[in-house]
C-alpha atoms as one frame of an Amber mdcrd trajectory, in Angstrom:
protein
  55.038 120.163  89.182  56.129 116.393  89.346  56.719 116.428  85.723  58.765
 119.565  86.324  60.925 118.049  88.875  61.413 114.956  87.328  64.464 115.421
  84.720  66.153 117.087  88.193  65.272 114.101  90.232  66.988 112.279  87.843
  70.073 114.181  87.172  70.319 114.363  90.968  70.440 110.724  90.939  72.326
 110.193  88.450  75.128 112.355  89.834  74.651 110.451  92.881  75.543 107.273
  91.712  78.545 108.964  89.680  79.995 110.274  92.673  79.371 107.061  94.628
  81.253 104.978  92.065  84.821 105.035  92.510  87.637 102.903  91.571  90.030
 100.594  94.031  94.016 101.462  93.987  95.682  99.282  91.323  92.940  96.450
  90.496  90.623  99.212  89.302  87.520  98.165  90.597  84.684 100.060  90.469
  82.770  99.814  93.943  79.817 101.763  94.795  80.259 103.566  98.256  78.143
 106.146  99.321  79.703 106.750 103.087  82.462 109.926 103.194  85.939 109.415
 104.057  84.928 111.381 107.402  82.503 109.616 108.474  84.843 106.528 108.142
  88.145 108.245 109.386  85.886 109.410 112.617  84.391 105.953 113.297  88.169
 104.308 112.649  89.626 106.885 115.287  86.646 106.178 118.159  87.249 102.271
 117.555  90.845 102.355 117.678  90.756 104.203 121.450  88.223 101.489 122.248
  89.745  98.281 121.009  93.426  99.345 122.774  91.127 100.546 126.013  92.342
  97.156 127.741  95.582  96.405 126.228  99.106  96.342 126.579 100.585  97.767
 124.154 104.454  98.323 123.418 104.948 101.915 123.425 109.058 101.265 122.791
 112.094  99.417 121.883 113.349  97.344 118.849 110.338  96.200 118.247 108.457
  99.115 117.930 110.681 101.062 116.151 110.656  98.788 113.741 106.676  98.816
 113.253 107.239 102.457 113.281 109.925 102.493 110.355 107.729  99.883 108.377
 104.470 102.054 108.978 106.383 104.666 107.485 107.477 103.758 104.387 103.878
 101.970 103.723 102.203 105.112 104.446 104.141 107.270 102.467 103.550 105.055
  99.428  99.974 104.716 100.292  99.888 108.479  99.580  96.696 109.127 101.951
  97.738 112.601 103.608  94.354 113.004 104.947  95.014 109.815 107.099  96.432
 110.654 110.981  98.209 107.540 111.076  99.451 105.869 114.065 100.713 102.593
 114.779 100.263 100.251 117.810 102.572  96.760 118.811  99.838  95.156 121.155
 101.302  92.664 123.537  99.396  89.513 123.055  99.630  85.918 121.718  97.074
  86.245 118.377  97.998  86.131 115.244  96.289  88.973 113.766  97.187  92.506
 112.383  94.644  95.408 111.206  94.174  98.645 109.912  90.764 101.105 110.758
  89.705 103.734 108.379  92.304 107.257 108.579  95.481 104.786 108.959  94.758
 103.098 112.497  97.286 100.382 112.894  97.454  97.347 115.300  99.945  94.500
 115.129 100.004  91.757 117.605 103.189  90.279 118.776 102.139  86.816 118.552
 102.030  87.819 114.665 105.724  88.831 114.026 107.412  85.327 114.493 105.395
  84.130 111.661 106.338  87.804 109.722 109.898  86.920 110.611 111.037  89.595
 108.765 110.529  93.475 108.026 109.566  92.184 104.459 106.930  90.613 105.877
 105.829  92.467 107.864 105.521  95.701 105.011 103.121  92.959 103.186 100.822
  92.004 105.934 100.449  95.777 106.811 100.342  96.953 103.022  97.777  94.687
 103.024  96.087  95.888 106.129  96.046  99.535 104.768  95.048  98.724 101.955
  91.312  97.639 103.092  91.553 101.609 104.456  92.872 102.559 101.006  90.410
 100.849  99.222  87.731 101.794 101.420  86.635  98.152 101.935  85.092  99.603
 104.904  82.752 102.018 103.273  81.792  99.998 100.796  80.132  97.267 102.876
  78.472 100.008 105.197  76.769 101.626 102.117  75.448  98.023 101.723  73.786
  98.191 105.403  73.417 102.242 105.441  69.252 101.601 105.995  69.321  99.526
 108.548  71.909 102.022 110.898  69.721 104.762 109.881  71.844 106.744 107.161
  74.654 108.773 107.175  72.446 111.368 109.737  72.635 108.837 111.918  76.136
 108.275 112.308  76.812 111.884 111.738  75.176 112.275 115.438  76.475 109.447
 116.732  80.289 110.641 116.041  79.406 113.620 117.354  78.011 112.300 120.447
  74.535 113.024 120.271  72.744 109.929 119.684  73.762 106.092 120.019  73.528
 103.091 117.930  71.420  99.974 119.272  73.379  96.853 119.752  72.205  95.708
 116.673  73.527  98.643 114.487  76.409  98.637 116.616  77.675  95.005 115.026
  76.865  96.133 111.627  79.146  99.688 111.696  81.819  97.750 113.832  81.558
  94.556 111.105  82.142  96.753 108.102  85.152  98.022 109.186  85.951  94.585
 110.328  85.843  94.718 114.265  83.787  91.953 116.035  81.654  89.351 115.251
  80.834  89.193 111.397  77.238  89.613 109.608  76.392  86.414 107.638  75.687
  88.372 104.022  78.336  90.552 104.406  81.204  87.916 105.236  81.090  87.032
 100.561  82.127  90.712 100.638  84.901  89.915 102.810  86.741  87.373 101.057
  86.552  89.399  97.757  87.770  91.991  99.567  91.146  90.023 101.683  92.056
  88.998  98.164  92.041  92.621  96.645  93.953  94.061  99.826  96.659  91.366
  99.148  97.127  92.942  95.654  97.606  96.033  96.829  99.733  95.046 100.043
 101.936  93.214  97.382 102.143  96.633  95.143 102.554  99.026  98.638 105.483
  96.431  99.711 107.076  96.695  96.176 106.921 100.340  95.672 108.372 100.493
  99.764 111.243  98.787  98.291 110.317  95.296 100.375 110.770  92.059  97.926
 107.581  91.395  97.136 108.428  87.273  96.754 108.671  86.775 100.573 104.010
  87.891 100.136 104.031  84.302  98.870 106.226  82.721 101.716 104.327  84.831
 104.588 101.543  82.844 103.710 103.469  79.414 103.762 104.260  80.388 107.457
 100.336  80.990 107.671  99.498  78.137 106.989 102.178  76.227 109.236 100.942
  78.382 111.863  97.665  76.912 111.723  98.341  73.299 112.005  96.172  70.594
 113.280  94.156  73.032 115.440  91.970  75.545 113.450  93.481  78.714 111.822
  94.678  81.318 113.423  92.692  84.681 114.277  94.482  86.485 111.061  93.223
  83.347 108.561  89.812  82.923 110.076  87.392  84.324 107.502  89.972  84.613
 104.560  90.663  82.543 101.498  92.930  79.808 101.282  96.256  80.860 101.603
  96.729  78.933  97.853  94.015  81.025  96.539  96.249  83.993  98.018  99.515
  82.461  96.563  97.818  81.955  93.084  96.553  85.588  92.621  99.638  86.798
  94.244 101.586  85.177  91.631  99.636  86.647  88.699 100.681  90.392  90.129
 104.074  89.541  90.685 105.823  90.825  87.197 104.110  94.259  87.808 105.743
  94.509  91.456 108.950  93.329  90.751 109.330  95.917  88.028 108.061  98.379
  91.193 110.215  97.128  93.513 113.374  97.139  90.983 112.836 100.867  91.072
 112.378 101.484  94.786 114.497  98.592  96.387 116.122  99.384  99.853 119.547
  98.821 100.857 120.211  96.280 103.412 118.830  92.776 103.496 115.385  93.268
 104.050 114.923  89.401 104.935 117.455  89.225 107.749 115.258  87.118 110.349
 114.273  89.666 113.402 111.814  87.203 115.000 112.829  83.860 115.390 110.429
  82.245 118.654 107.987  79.990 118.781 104.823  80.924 116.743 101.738  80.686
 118.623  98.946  77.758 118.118  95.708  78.911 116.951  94.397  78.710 120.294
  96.633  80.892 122.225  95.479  83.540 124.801  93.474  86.234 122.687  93.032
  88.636 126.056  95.735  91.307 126.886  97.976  89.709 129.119 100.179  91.922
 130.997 103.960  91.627 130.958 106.645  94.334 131.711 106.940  94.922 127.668
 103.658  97.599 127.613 101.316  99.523 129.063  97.453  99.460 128.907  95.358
 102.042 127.469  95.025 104.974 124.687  97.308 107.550 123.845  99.692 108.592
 121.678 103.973 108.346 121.348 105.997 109.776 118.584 108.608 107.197 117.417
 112.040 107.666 117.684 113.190 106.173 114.213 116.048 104.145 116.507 115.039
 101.013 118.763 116.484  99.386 122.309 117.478  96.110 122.983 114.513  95.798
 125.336 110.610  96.559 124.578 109.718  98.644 127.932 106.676 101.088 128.376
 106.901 104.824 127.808 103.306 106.086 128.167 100.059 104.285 126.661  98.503
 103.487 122.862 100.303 103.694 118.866 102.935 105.830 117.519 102.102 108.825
 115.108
C-alpha cells in the first residue's frame, strides 16, 4: 500500500513546491511561499484597525488628498485588484511609512518633509507596496509556518476562533513587519528593503513620477539621521549607498518607463518644506486639531483644503 501511494506522495509534493514557487514583480525572483494571499490580506486588514486603534490620523485636507492622489496612481500601476486599498496620513513625528498585505497604507507626517515632494513620496510608497506586491510578507511566514502552528492555525485565528500565544503573536506580526523583529528573520529583511526599492523605483516610473529624485530621497535619509541614530524608516535597512548603488543599476529601465507615462506638471515642486524631525522625536500619537483617533474609513475627495482638519476616523479607500 505504501509502495502504492508513494509516486502520489510525490507528485503531491512536487506540485506543492511548484505552486509555492513564485516569482517577485520585475527582479524575477523566485521565492518559495506557501501562505495564500487571504490569509495575508486578512491578517494585513486586522493589523491595520489595530495599529491606527490609538492614533490621530488626518482624515482631510491638502495633505491628504495628496496621499490619496499618490496612492492612486501607485495602486493602479501595482495592478493588485484583489487588494481593498486604503490609505492613512497618521499625525505623528516618526519618520516611517508602510504598507500591510491587501494594500494597507500608513504614512507619518514627520516623514513628508524629508519626501518633500509628491515624487517622493510615489517612491517611498511604491516601495512600501511593493513588500505587499512581492509578498515579502508571506514569504518570511512560510519560513516560521511550524512554529505558529500552520496555516489551520491562522485560518481560526482570523476567524476568531482561536488565539495566538505571545510568542506566535511576534512572529505573524514580524513577517509582515509590525513590532519588534525576530533575530533570523531580520537577513530576510534587508534582502527584501533592497528588492522593494526596485520595484518602488519601477511603480514610481510607470506612475509617471521621475524616478531620479529615488536616489535624492535617500540623501534626505540620511541627513535626517544625523549625529543621533537613524530614523524609525532606516532602522533595520541597508545603507542608503547600498540603496543608491542598486538604484542606479535599474535606472535606464525606469526612465524608459517613465518617458512613456510621465505626468504633466512639475512633479518636484516642494509641498513640504519644515523642519525634519531628529531620530528621536515623539513616536506616540500626539493629538493636535489636524486628526482624529481611531479606525474607520473616508473616501477621498481627489481635491485638498488649505487646512488638515478631521472628518471622521482611520485611511481613505
Amino acid at each position: 500500500m505504501r509502495k502504492a501511494l508513494r509516486p502520489l506522495l510525490i507528485a503531491l509534493a512536487v506540485g506543492t513546491v511548484a505552486l509555492a514557487c513564485v516569482k517577485v514583480p520585475y527582479t524575477g525572483r523566485r521565492q518559495f511561499n506557501l501562505v495564500p494571499d487571504s490569509i495575508m490580506q486578512g491578517l494585513g486588514a486586522s493589523t491595520y484597525q489595530s495599529m491606527l486603534a490609538d492614533k490621530v490620523v488626518v482624515n482631510s485636507g491638502t495633505n491628504n488628498a495628496i496621499l490619496s492622489r499618490v496612492g492612486g496612481r501607485i495602486s493602479k500601476v501595482a495592478n493588485k485588484p484583489d487588494f481593498a486599498w486604503e490609505y492613512s496620513l497618521i499625525q505623528e513625528d516618526t519618520l516611517n511609512a508602510w504598507c500591510l498585505p491587501g494594500g494597507k497604507i500608513g504614512f507619518y507626517t514627520g516623514i513628508l518633509p524629508v519626501l518633500r515632494n509628491e515624487s517622493g513620496m510615489a517612491f517611498v510608497m511604491g516601495h512600501e507596496v511593493g513588500h505587499a506586491t512581492a509578498r515579502h510578507g508571506s514569504e518570511r511566514l512560510s519560513q516560521n509556518l511550524a512554529m505558529v502552528g500552520g496555516l489551520g492555525a491562522l485560518e481560526l485565528v482570523l476567524a476568531g476562533k482561536t488565539k495566538l500565544t505571545q510568542e506566535q503573536r511576534a512572529i505573524v506580526l514580524g513577517a509582515i513587519g509590525v513590532g519588534a523583529q525576530v533575530g533570523v528573520i531580520l537577513p530576510f529583511s534587508r534582502a527584501h528593503e533592497s528588492e522593494a526599492d526596485v520595484i518602488g523605483l519601477m511603480y514610481m516610473a510607470n506612475a509617471g513620477y521621475p524616478p531620479q529624485e529615488s536616489i535624492v530621497v535617500w540623501d534626505r535619509m540620511a541627513a535626517a539621521a544625523g549625529g543621533g541614530g537613524a530614523p524609525a524608516f532606516l532602522s533595520t535597512h541597508p545603507p542608503h549607498e547600498k540603496r543608491q548603488a542598486v538604484l542606479r543599476d535599474w535606472m535606464d529601465n525606469a526612465e524608459k518607463r517613465f518617458a512613456r507615462n510621465k505626468l504633466s506638471g512639475d512633479m518636484l515642486a516642494p509641498l513640504w518644506t519644515g523642519p525634519v524631525p531628529t531620530s528621536g522625536a515623539s513616536k506616540g500619537g500626539g493629538t493636535t486639531t489636524s486628526g482624529t483617533k481611531g479606525g474607520g474609513t473616508t473616501t477621498p475627495t481627489g481635491g485638498g483644503t488649505t487646512s488638515d482638519e478631521p472628518r471622521t476616523s482611520g485611511g481613505n479607500r
